[in-house]
TISELUM-881460 format. One record per atom (N, C-alpha, C, O): atom name; x, y, z. Coordinates in Angstrom, 2 decimals. Layout:
% residues N
+----+---------+---------+---------+
:  a :       X :       Y :       Z :
+----+---------+---------+---------+
: CA :       X :       Y :       Z :
...
+----+---------+---------+---------+
//
This chain:
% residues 117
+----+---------+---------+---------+
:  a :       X :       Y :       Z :
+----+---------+---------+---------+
:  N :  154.33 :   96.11 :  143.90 :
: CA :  155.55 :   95.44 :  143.47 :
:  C :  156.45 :   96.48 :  142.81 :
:  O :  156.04 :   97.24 :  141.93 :
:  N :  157.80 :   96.48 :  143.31 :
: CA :  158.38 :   97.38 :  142.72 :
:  C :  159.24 :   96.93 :  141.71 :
:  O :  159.38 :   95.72 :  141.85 :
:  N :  160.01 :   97.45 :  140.56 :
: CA :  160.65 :   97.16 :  139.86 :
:  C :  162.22 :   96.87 :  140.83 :
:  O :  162.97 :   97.36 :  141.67 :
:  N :  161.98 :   95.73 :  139.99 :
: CA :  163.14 :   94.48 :  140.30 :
:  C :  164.59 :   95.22 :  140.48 :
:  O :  165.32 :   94.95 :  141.44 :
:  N :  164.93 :   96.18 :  139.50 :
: CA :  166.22 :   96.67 :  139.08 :
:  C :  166.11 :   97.75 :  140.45 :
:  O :  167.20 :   97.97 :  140.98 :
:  N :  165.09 :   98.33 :  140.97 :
: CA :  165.28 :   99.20 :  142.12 :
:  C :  165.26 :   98.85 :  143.34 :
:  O :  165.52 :   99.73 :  144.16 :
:  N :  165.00 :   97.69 :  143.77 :
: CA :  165.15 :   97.10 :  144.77 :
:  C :  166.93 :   96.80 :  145.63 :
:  O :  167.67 :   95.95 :  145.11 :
:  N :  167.43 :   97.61 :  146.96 :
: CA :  168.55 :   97.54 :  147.26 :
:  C :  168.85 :   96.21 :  147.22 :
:  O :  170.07 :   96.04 :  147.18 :
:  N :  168.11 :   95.06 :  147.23 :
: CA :  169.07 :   93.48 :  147.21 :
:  C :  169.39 :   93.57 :  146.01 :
:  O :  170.53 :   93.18 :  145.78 :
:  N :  168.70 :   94.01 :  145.00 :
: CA :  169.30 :   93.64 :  143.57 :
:  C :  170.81 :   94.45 :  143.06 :
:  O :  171.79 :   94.02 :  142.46 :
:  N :  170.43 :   95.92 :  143.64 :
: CA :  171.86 :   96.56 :  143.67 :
:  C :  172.74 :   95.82 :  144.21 :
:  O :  173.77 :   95.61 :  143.57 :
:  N :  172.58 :   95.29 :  145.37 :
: CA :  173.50 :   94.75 :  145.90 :
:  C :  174.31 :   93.63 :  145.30 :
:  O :  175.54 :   93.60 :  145.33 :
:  N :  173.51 :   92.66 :  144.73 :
: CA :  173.36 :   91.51 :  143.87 :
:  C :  174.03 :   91.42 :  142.64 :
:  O :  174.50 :   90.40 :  142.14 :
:  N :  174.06 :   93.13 :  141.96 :
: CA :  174.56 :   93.42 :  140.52 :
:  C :  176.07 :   93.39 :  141.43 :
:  O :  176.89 :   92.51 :  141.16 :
:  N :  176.25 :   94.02 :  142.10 :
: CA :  177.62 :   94.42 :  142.75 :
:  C :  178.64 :   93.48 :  142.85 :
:  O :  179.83 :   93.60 :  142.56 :
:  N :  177.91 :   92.32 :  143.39 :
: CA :  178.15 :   90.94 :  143.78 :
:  C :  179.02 :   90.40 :  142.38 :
:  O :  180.15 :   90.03 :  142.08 :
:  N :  177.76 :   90.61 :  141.80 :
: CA :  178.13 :   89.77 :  140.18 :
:  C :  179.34 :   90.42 :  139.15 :
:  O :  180.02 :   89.83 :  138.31 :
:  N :  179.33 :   91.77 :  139.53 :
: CA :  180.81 :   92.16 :  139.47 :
:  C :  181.69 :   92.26 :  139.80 :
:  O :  182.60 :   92.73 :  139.12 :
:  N :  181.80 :   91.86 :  140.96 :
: CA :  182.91 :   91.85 :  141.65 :
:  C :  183.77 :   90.15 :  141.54 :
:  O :  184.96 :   89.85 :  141.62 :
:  N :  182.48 :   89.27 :  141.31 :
: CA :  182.70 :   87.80 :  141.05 :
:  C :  183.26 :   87.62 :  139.25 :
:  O :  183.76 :   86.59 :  138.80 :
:  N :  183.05 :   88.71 :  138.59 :
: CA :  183.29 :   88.70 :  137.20 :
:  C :  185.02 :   88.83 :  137.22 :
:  O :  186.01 :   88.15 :  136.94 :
:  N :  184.59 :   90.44 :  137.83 :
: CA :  186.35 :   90.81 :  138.01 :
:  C :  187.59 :   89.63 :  138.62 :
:  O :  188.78 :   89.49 :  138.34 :
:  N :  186.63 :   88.87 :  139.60 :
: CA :  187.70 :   87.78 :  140.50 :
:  C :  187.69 :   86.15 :  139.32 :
:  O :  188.45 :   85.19 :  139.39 :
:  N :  186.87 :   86.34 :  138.61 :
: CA :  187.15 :   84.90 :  137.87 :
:  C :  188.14 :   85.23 :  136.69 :
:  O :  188.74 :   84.34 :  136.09 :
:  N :  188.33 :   86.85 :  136.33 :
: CA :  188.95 :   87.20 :  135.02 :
:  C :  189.98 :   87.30 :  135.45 :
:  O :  190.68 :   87.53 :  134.46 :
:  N :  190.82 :   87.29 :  136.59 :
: CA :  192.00 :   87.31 :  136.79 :
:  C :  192.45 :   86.20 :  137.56 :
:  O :  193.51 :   86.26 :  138.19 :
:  N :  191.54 :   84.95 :  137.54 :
: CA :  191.86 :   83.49 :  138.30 :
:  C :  192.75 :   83.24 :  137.20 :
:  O :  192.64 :   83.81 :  136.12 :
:  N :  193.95 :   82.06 :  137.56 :
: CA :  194.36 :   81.33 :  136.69 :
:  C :  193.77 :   80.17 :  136.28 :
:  O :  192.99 :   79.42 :  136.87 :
:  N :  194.55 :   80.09 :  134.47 :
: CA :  193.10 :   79.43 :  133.38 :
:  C :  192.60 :   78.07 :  134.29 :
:  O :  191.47 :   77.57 :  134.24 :
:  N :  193.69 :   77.62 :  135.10 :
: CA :  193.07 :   76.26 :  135.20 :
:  C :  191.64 :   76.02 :  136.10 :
:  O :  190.90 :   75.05 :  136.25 :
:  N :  191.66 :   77.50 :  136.62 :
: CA :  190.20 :   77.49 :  137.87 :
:  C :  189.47 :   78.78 :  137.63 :
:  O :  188.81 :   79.40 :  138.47 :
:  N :  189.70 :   79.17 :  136.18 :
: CA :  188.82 :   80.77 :  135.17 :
:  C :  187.48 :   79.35 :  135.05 :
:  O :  186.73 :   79.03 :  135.97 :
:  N :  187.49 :   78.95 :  134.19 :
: CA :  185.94 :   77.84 :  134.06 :
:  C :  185.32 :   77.14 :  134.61 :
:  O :  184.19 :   76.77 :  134.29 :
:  N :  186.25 :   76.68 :  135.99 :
: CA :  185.65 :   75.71 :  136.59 :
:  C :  184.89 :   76.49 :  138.26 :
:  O :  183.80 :   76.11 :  138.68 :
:  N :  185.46 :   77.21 :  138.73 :
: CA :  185.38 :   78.15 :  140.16 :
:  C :  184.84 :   79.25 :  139.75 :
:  O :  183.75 :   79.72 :  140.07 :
:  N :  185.77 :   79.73 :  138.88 :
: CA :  185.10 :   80.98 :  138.41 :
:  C :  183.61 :   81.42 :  137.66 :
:  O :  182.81 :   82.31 :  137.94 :
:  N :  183.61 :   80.54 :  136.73 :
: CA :  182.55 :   80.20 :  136.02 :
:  C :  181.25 :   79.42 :  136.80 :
:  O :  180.10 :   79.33 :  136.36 :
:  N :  181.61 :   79.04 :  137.68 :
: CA :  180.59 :   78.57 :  138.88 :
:  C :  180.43 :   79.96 :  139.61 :
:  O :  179.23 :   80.13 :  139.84 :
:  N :  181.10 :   80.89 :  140.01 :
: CA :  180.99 :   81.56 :  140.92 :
:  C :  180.07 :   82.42 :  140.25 :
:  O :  179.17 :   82.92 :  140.93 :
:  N :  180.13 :   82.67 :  139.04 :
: CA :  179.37 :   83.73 :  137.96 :
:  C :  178.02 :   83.61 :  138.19 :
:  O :  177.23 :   84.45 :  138.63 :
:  N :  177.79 :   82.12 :  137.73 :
: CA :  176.62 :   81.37 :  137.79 :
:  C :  175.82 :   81.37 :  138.40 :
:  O :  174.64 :   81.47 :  138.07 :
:  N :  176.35 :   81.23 :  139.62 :
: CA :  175.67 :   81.44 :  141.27 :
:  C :  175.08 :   82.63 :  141.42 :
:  O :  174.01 :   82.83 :  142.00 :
:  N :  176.19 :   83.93 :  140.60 :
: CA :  175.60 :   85.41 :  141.45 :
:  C :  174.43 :   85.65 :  140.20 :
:  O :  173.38 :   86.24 :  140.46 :
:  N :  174.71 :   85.17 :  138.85 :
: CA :  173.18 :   85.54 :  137.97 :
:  C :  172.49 :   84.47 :  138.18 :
:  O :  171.59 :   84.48 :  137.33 :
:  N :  172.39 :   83.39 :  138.96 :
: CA :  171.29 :   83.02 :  139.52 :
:  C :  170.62 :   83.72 :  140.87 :
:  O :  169.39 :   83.57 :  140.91 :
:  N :  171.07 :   84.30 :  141.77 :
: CA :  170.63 :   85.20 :  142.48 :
:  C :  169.73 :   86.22 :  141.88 :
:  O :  168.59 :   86.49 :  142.25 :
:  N :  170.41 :   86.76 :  140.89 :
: CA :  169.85 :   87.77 :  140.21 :
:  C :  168.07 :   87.50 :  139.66 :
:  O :  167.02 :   88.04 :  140.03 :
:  N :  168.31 :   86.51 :  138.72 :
: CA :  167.01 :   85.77 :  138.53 :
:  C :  166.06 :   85.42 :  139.93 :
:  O :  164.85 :   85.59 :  140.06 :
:  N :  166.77 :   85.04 :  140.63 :
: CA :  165.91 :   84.46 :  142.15 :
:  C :  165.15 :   86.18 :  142.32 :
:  O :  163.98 :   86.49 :  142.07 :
:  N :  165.96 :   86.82 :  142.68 :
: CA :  165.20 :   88.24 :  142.80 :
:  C :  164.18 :   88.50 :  142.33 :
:  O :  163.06 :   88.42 :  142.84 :
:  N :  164.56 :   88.91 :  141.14 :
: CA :  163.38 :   88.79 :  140.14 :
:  C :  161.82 :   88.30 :  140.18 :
:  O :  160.72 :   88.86 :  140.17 :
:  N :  162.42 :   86.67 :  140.24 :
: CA :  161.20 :   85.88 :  140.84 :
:  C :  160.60 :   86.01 :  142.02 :
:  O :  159.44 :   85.60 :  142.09 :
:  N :  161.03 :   86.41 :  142.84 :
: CA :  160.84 :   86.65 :  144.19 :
:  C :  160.03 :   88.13 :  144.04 :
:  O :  159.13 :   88.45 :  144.81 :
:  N :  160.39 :   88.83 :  143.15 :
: CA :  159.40 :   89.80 :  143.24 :
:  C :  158.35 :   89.80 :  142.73 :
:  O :  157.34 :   90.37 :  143.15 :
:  N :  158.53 :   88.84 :  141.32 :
: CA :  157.23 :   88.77 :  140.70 :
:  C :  155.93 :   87.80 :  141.00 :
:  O :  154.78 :   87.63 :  140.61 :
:  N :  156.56 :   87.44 :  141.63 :
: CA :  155.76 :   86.05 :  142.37 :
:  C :  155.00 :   86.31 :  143.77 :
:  O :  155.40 :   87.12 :  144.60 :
:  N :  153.96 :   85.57 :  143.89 :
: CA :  152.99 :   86.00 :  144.79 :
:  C :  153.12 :   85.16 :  146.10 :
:  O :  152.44 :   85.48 :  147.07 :
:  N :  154.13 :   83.91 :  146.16 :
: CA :  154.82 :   83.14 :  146.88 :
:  C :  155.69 :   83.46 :  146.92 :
:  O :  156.26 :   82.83 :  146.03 :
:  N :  156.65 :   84.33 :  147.55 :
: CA :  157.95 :   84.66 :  147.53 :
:  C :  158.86 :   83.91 :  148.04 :
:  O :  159.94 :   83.56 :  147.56 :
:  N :  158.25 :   83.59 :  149.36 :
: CA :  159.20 :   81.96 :  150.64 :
:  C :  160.24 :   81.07 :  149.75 :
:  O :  161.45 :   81.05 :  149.97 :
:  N :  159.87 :   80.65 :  149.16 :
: CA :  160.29 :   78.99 :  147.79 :
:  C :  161.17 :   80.32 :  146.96 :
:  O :  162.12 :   79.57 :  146.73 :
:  N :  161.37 :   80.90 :  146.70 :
: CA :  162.56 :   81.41 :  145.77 :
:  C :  163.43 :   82.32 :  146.95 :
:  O :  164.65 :   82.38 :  146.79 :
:  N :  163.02 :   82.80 :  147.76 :
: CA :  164.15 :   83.90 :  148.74 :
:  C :  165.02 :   82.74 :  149.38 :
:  O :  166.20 :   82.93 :  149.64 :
:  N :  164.15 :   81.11 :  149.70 :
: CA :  164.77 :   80.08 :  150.11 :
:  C :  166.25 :   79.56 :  149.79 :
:  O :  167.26 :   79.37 :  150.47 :
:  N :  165.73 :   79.35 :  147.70 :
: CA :  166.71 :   79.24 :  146.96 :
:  C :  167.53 :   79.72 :  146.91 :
:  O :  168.61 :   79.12 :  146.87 :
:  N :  167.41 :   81.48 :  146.88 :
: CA :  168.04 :   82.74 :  146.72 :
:  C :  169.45 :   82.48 :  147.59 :
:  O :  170.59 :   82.72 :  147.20 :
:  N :  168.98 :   81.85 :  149.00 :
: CA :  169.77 :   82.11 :  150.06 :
:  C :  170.78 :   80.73 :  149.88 :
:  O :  171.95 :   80.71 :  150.27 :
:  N :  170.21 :   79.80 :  149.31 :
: CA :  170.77 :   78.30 :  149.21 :
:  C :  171.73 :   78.54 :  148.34 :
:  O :  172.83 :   78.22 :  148.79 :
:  N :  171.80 :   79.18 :  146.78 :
: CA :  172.78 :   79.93 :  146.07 :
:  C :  173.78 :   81.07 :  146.71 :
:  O :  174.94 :   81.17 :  146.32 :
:  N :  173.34 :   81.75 :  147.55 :
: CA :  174.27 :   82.85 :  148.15 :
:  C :  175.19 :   81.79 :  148.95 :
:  O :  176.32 :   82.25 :  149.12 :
:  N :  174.99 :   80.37 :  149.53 :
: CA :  175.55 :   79.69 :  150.53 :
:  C :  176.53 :   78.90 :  149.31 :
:  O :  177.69 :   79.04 :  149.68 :
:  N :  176.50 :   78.23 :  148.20 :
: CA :  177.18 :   78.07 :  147.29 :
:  C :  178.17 :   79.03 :  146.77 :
:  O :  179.19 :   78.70 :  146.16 :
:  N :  177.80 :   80.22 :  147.05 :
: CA :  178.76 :   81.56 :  146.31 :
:  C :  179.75 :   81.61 :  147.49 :
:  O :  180.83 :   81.03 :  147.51 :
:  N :  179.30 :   82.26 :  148.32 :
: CA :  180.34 :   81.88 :  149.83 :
:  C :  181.49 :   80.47 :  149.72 :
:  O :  182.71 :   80.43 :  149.86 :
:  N :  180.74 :   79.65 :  149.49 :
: CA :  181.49 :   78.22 :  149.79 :
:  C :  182.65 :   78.34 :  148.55 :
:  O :  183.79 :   77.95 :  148.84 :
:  N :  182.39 :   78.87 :  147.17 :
: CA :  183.20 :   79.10 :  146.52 :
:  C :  184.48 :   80.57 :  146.72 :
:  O :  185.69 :   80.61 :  146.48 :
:  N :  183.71 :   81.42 :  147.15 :
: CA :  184.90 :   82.22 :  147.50 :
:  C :  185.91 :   82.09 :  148.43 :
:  O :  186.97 :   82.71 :  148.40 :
:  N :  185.51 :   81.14 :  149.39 :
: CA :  186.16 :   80.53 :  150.63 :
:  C :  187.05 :   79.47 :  150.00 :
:  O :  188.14 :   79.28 :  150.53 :
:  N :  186.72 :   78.78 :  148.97 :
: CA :  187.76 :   77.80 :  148.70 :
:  C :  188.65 :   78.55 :  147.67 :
:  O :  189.80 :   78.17 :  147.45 :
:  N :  187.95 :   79.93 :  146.86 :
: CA :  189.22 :   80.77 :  146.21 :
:  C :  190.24 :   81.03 :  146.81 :
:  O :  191.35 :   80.89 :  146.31 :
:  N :  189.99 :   81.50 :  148.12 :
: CA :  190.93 :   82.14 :  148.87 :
:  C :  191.87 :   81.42 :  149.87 :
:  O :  192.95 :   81.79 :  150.34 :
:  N :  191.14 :   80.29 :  150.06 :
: CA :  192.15 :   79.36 :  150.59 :
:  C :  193.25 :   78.95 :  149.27 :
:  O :  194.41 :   79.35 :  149.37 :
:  N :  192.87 :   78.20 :  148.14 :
: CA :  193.71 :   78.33 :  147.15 :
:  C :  194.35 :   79.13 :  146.82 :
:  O :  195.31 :   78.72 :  146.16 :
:  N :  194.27 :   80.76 :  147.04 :
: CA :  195.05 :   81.70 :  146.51 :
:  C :  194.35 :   81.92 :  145.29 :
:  O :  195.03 :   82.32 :  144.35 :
:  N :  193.56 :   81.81 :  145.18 :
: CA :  193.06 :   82.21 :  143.39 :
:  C :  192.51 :   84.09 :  143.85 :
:  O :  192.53 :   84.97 :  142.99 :
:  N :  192.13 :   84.31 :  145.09 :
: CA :  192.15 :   85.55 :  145.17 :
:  C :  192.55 :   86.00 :  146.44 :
:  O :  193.14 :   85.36 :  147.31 :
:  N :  192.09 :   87.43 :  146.44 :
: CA :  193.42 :   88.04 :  147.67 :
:  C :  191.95 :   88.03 :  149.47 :
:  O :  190.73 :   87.94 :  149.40 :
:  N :  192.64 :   88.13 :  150.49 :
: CA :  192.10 :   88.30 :  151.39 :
:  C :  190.94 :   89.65 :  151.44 :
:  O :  189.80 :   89.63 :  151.89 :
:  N :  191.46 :   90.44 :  151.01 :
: CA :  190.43 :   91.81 :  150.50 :
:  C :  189.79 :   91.53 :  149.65 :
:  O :  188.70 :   91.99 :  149.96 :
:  N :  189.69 :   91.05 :  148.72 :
: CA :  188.86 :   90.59 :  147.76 :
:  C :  187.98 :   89.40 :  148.14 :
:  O :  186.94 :   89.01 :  147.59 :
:  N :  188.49 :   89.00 :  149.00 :
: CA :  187.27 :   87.95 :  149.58 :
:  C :  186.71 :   88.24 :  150.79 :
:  O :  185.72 :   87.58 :  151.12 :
:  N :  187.31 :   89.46 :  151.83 :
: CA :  186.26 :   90.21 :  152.29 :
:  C :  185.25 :   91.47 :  151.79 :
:  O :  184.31 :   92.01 :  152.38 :
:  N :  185.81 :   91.72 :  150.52 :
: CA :  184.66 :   92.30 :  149.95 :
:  C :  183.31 :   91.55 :  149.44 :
:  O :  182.16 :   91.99 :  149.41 :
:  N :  183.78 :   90.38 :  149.08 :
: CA :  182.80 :   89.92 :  148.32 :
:  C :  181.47 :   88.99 :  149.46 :
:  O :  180.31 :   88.63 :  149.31 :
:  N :  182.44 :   88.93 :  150.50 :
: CA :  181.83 :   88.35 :  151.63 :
:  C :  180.85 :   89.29 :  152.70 :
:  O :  180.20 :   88.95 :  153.69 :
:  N :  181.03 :   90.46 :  152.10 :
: CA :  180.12 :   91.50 :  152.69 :
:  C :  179.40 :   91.80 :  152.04 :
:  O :  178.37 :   92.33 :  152.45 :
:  N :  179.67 :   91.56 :  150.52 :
: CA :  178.21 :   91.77 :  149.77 :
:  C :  177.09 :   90.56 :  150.25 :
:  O :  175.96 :   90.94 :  150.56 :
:  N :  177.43 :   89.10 :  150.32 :
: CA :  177.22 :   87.99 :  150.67 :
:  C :  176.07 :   88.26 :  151.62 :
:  O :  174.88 :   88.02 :  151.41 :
:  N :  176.67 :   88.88 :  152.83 :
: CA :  176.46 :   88.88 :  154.22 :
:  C :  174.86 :   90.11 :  153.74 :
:  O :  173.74 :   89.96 :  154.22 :
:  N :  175.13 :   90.88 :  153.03 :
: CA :  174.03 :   92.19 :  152.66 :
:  C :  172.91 :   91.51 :  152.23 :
:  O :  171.85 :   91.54 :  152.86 :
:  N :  173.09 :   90.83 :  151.08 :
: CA :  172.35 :   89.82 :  150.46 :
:  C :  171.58 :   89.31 :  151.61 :
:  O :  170.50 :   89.75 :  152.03 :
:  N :  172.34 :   88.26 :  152.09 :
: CA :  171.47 :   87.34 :  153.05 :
:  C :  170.87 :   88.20 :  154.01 :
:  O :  169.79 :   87.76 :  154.40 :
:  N :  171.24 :   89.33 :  154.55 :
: CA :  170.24 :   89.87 :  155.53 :
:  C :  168.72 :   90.36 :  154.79 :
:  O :  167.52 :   90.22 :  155.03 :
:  N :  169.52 :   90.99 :  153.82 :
: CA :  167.89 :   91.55 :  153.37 :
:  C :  166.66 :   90.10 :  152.40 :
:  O :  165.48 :   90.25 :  152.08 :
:  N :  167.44 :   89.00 :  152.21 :
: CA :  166.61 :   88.27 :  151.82 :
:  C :  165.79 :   87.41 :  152.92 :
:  O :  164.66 :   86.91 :  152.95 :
:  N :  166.93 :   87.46 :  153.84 :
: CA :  165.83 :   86.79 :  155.06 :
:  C :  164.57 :   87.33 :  155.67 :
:  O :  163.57 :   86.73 :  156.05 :
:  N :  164.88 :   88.75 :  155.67 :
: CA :  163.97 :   89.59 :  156.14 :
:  C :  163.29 :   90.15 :  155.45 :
:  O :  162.54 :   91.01 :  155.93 :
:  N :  163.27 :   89.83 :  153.72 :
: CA :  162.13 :   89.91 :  152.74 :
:  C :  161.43 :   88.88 :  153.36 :
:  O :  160.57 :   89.28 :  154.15 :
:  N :  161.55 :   87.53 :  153.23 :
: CA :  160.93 :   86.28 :  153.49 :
:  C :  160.71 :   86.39 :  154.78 :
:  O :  160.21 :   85.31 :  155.05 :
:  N :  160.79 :   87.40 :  156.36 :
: CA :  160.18 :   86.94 :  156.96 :
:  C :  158.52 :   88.00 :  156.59 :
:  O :  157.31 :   87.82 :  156.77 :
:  N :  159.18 :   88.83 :  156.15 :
: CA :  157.99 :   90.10 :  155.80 :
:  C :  157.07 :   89.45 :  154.99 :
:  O :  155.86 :   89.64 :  155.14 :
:  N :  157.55 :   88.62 :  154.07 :
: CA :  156.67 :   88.33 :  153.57 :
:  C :  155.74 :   87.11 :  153.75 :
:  O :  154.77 :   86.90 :  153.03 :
:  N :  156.12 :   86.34 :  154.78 :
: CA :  155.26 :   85.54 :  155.38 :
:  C :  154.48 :   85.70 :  156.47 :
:  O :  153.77 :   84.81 :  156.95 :
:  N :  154.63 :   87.11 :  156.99 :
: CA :  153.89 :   87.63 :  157.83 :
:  C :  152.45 :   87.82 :  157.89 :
:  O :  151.89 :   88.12 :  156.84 :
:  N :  151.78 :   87.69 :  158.91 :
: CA :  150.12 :   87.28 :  158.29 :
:  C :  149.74 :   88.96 :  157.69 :
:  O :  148.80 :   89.26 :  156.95 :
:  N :  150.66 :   89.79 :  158.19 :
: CA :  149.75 :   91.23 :  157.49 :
:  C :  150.37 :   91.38 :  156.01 :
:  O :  149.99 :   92.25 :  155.22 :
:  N :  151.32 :   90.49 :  155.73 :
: CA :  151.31 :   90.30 :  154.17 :
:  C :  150.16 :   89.76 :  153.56 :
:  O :  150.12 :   89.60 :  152.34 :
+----+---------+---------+---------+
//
Protein backbone atom coordinates (compact mmCIF):
# COMPACT_ATOMS: atom_id res chain seq x y z
CA UNK A 1 0.00 0.00 0.00
CA UNK A 2 1.37 3.10 -0.92
CA UNK A 3 1.01 6.37 0.70
CA UNK A 4 -2.15 8.00 -0.22
CA UNK A 5 -0.54 11.56 -0.87
CA UNK A 6 1.77 9.70 -3.66
CA UNK A 7 -0.55 8.10 -5.54
CA UNK A 8 -1.13 10.04 -9.26
CA UNK A 9 -5.17 9.96 -8.65
CA UNK A 10 -4.64 11.83 -5.55
CA UNK A 11 -2.35 14.45 -7.29
CA UNK A 12 -4.71 14.64 -9.61
CA UNK A 13 -7.59 14.99 -7.11
CA UNK A 14 -5.60 17.82 -5.03
CA UNK A 15 -5.52 19.65 -8.50
CA UNK A 16 -9.13 19.17 -8.95
CA UNK A 17 -9.85 20.63 -5.53
CA UNK A 18 -8.01 23.63 -6.50
CA UNK A 19 -9.00 24.46 -9.26
CA UNK A 20 -12.82 24.00 -7.84
CA UNK A 21 -11.62 26.38 -4.86
CA UNK A 22 -10.30 28.99 -7.29
CA UNK A 23 -13.82 28.65 -9.47
CA UNK A 24 -16.20 28.96 -6.34
CA UNK A 25 -14.01 32.15 -5.04
CA UNK A 26 -14.74 34.05 -7.92
CA UNK A 27 -18.59 32.73 -8.44
CA UNK A 28 -21.03 35.37 -7.65
CA UNK A 29 -22.23 35.50 -3.81
CA UNK A 30 -25.51 34.21 -4.79
CA UNK A 31 -24.03 30.65 -6.18
CA UNK A 32 -20.24 31.10 -3.85
CA UNK A 33 -22.36 28.65 -1.07
CA UNK A 34 -24.66 26.97 -2.76
CA UNK A 35 -22.65 25.45 -6.29
CA UNK A 36 -19.64 26.38 -5.18
CA UNK A 37 -19.58 25.11 -1.84
CA UNK A 38 -21.08 21.86 -3.21
CA UNK A 39 -18.50 21.70 -5.78
CA UNK A 40 -15.71 21.90 -2.91
CA UNK A 41 -17.41 19.24 -1.13
CA UNK A 42 -17.55 16.83 -3.81
CA UNK A 43 -13.70 17.23 -4.73
CA UNK A 44 -12.67 16.69 -0.64
CA UNK A 45 -14.89 13.98 -0.72
CA UNK A 46 -12.98 12.36 -3.49
CA UNK A 47 -10.06 13.05 -1.66
CA UNK A 48 -11.22 11.03 1.43
CA UNK A 49 -12.67 8.24 -1.05
CA UNK A 50 -8.94 7.84 -2.07
CA UNK A 51 -7.71 7.51 0.94
CA UNK A 52 -10.17 4.87 1.82
CA UNK A 53 -9.73 3.15 -1.15
CA UNK A 54 -6.26 2.73 -0.32
CA UNK A 55 -6.51 1.83 3.05
CA UNK A 56 -9.03 -0.59 2.74
CA UNK A 57 -8.79 -4.13 1.78
CA UNK A 58 -12.19 -3.85 -0.28
CA UNK A 59 -11.44 -1.18 -2.49
CA UNK A 60 -14.69 -1.85 -5.23
CA UNK A 61 -17.47 0.00 -2.59
CA UNK A 62 -15.36 3.24 -2.24
CA UNK A 63 -13.62 3.64 -6.02
CA UNK A 64 -17.62 3.04 -6.75
CA UNK A 65 -18.48 6.07 -4.62
CA UNK A 66 -15.33 7.82 -5.66
CA UNK A 67 -16.68 7.75 -9.23
CA UNK A 68 -20.50 8.50 -8.14
CA UNK A 69 -18.97 11.91 -6.54
CA UNK A 70 -16.69 12.68 -9.58
CA UNK A 71 -20.30 12.31 -11.61
CA UNK A 72 -21.84 14.98 -9.11
CA UNK A 73 -18.67 17.30 -9.60
CA UNK A 74 -19.10 17.14 -13.45
CA UNK A 75 -22.88 17.68 -13.18
CA UNK A 76 -22.01 20.78 -11.18
CA UNK A 77 -19.44 22.26 -13.38
CA UNK A 78 -21.71 21.72 -16.35
CA UNK A 79 -24.47 23.64 -14.79
CA UNK A 80 -21.61 26.46 -13.78
CA UNK A 81 -20.94 26.95 -17.13
CA UNK A 82 -24.10 26.87 -18.62
CA UNK A 83 -25.02 29.66 -16.04
CA UNK A 84 -21.96 31.59 -16.70
CA UNK A 85 -20.69 31.31 -13.20
CA UNK A 86 -17.45 30.16 -15.05
CA UNK A 87 -15.60 30.49 -18.29
CA UNK A 88 -15.50 27.67 -21.07
CA UNK A 89 -11.63 27.08 -20.26
CA UNK A 90 -12.17 26.77 -16.94
CA UNK A 91 -14.62 24.19 -17.35
CA UNK A 92 -12.53 22.38 -19.76
CA UNK A 93 -9.89 22.31 -17.43
CA UNK A 94 -11.62 21.09 -14.74
CA UNK A 95 -13.33 18.52 -16.94
CA UNK A 96 -10.04 16.96 -17.78
CA UNK A 97 -9.04 16.63 -14.44
CA UNK A 98 -12.60 14.84 -14.07
CA UNK A 99 -11.99 12.69 -17.07
CA UNK A 100 -8.09 11.70 -15.31
CA UNK A 101 -9.79 10.89 -12.18
CA UNK A 102 -12.31 8.61 -13.61
CA UNK A 103 -9.89 6.74 -15.78
CA UNK A 104 -7.51 5.88 -13.21
CA UNK A 105 -10.24 5.01 -10.65
CA UNK A 106 -11.90 2.65 -12.90
CA UNK A 107 -8.92 0.90 -13.61
CA UNK A 108 -7.83 0.86 -9.89
CA UNK A 109 -11.19 -1.03 -9.34
CA UNK A 110 -10.79 -3.17 -12.21
CA UNK A 111 -7.13 -4.14 -10.88
CA UNK A 112 -8.31 -4.54 -8.00
CA UNK A 113 -10.94 -6.98 -8.46
CA UNK A 114 -8.91 -9.01 -10.46
CA UNK A 115 -8.51 -12.60 -9.20
CA UNK A 116 -4.51 -12.02 -9.11
CA UNK A 117 -5.35 -9.27 -6.66
Amino acid sequence: MAIHTNLPIYKVAYDLLDAATELAKNMPRDFKASIGGKLRDECIEIIVLIFRANTAREKAPHLMDLVERLQVAELLLRLSVDKRLISKPQYAKAVALTNSIGKQANGWRRSASSPAA
